[in-house]
N, C-alpha and C positions, 0 to 999 in steps of 0.2 A: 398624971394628975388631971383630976376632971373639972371643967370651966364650968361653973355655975348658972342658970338662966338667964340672971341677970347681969353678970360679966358680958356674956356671950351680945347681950343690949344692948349694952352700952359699947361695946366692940362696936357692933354693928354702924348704932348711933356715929361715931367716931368717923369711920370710913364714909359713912354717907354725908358730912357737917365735910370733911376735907373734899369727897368728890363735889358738893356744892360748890364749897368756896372755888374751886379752884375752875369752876363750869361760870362761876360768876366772876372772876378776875379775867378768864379769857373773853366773857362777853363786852366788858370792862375796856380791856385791851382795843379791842374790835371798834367800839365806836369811837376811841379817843383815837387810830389809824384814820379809818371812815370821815370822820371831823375836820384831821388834820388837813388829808390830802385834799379836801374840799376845801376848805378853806384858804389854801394855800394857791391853789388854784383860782380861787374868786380872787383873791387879796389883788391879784398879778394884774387878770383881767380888768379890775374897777381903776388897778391905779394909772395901769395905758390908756384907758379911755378919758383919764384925767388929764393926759400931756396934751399940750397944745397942737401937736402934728398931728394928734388924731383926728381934729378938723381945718385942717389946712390938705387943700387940693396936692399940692406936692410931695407930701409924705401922707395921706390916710391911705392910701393902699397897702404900706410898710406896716404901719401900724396895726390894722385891720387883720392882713397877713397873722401876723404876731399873735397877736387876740387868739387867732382861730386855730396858731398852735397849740396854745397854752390850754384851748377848749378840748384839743385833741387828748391832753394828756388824762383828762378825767372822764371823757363820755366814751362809753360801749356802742359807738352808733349801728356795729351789725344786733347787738343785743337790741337798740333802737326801733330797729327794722325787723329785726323778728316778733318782737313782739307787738310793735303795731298793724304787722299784714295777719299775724295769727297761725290760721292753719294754711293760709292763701300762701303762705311764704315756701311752704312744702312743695307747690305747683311751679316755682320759678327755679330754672336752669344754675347751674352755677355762674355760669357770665349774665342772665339778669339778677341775680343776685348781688354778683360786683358792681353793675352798673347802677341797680335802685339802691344799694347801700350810699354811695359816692355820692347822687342827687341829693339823698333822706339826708346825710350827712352835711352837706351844702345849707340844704332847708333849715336843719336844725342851729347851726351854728351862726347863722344871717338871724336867724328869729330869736336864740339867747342872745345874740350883740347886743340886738332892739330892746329888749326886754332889761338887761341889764342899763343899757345906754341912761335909761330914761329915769333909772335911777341914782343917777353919776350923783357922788358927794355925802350919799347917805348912808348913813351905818348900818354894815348885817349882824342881826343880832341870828346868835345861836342859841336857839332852845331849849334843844334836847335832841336826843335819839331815843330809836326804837329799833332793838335788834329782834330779830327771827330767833329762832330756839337752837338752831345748827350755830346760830351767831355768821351766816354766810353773807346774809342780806340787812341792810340797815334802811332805815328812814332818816334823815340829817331833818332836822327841822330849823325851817330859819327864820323870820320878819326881817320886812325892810320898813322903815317910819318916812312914810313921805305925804305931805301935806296932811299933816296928823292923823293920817291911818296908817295902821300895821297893814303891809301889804306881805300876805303869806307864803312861803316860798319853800319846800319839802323835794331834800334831793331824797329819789330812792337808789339805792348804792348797792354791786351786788363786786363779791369777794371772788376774784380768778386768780390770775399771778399777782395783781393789787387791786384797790379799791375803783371801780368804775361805774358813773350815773349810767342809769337805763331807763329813768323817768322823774318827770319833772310835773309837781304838783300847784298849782299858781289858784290860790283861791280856792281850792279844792278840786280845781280839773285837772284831771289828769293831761297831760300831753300825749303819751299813747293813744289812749281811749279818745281822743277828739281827733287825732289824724285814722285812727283803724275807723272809724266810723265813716268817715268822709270817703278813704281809698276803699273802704267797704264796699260803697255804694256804686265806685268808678268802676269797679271791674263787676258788680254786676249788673251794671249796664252795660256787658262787653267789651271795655277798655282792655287791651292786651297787655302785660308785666311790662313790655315795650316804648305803648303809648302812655303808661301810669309811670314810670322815669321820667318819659320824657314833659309829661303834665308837670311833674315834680323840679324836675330842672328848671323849669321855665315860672314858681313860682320863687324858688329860691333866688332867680334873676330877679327877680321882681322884688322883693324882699330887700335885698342885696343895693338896687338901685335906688330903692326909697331912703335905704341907713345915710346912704352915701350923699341927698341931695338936704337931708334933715341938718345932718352931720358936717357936711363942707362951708367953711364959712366964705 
């Protein structure tokens, strides 16, 4: 029996409207994962920062602690560091690797406390997302409203064995692109992989120290 030209169409049509839908349900899927985990993650972080031992001298380190567990479960900090050293990251050993990862990781999670801290009490609104066409990589888009502005907040979210930020967008700056620009310049004014951890540890202290003296009542 022979299938007509326009059977054969609408065949076609058919197969291509189900591989749609079903390319669009998995994209679907992806951001409402991407969303959760992030959210679920902030929810944790906002509401420790809201308990009173988070600024009492005898328990902010517990808490703090805690905080930066819960920052672990969502942040790619080697994805972090690779992508803010660039191609520079290629020249670094396996053990400075382990070691600028560990500072960059320090740095970054002292400087989300802050960031988050200073927003204590205010509600995150979610936006939207924006998936990649693989659907591997997302954009979580967020606003925070404090003293009546939207202050803009865009995790970028990349898919491994689960959802993990790799950058963080505040205003429209990227956080990659402001620390690569900076460690840029430190190594090439000859700073060694060595001495740029150790630059790096030493601003994470500093970061670290300031939460702590804003923060302790």
């Amino acid at each position: 029996m022979s299938i007509s030209r326009n059977s054969l169409i609408q065949w076609l049509m058919f197969i291509a409207f189900i591989v749609l839908f079903i390319w669009t349900q998995a994209l679907a899927d992806a951001r409402s994962d991407a969303k959760q985990a992030l959210e679920t993650t902030i929810n944790k972080v906002v509401e420790l920062i809201k308990q009173p031992g988070f600024r009492q001298k005898d328990t902010n380190e517990a808490f703090v602690n805690k905080a930066e567990e819960y920052i672990k479960e969502i942040f790619d900090f080697n994805e972090f560091s690779a992508r803010t050293l660039g191609s520079i990251w290629k020249e670094f050993t396996p053990e400075e690797k382990i070691e600028f990862n560990n500072a960059f990781a320090a740095l970054l999670r002292n400087t989300y406390l802050d960031k988050i801290d200073e927003y204590r009490g205010e509600k995150v609104n979610y936006l939207g997302e924006i998936a990649s066409s693989k659907g591997d990589k997302i954009e979580v888009q967020t606003a925070i409203n404090s003293e009546n502005k939207n202050v803009l907040i865009n995790y970028l979210m990349l898919k491994k064995d689960s959802w993990k930020v790799y950058d963080i967008i505040v205003e429209g700056v990227s956080l990659v692109q402001n620390y690569r620009s900076q460690f840029r310049e430190l190594i090439q004014k000859g700073m060694t992989p060595k001495e740029l951890t150790q630059k790096v540890y030493e601003q994470a202290k500093k970061v670290k120290e300031a939460n702590n003296k804003k923060n302790i009542s």
